[in-house]
Structure formats: C-alpha cells, structure tokens
N, C-alpha and C positions, 0 to 999 in steps of 0.2 A: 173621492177626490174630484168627479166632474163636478157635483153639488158645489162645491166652493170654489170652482173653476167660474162655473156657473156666475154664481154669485159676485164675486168678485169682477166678474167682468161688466155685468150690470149695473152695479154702485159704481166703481168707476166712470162708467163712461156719463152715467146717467145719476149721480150724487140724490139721496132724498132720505130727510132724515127717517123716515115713515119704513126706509129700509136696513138701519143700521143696527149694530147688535151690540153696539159700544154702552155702557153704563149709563143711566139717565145721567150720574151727575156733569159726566163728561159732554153729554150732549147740551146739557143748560149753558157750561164754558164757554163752547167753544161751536163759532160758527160752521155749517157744511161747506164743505168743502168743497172746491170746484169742478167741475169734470177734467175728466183727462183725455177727453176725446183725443183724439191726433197727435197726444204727447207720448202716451205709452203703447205699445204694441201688442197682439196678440202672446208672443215668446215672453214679453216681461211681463204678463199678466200671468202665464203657466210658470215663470220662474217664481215669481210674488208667490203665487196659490202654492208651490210645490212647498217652499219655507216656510211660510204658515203654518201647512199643514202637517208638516214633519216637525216644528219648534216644539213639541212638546218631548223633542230627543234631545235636546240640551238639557234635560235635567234626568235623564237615564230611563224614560219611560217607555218611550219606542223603540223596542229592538231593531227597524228596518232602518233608522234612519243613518245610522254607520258605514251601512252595506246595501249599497242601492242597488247592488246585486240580485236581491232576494226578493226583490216586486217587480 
C-alpha cells in the first residue's frame, strides 16, 4: 500500500501524463489534469490511496476490506 501511497502523491501533486496508468484511449480524451498542490492534504491522499486500494472489495474479492480489523 505505501507503493500507491507513493504514487499517488506524486501524480497529484506533480500531474504528467508520462506517469499515468489510465488507458491510452482515455488519455487521447481527456486533458492532464492539474495539480493539487495545496488543495488536498497528506490524510486525503492516505484516505484516496486506502479506497483504491481496497475497491477491489466491492465486488467480494478482498476479504480484508469489511474488517479493517485484520490488517
């Protein structure tokens, strides 16, 4: 999870498409986006990254993500 912590904070702050992992076609559409320097915080960047990274329990495939318990 620090890997997309990581990352996530990087892109944000510092936008470049040369670091996005979004689909090409989606990148042809649709221009970079801006930075968030000074709009978003370190906590909503660990909040962002934690949902990310756990979204893949909304369709029953991560057992941890119910019970945060257990990490």
């Amino acid at each position: 999870m620090h890997e997309t912590n990581d990352f996530l904070q990087s892109f944000l702050m510092n936008p470049d498409r040369s670091k996005t992992i979004c689909l090409e076609q989606v990148i042809r559409y649709f221009d970079t986006m801006p930075s968030l320097k000074g709009v978003v915080n370190q906590k909503e960047i660990e909040d962002l990254n934690h949902f990310i990274y756990f979204l893949e329990g909304f369709n029953g495939i991560n057992e941890f993500f119910h019970d945060e318990t257990i990490f």
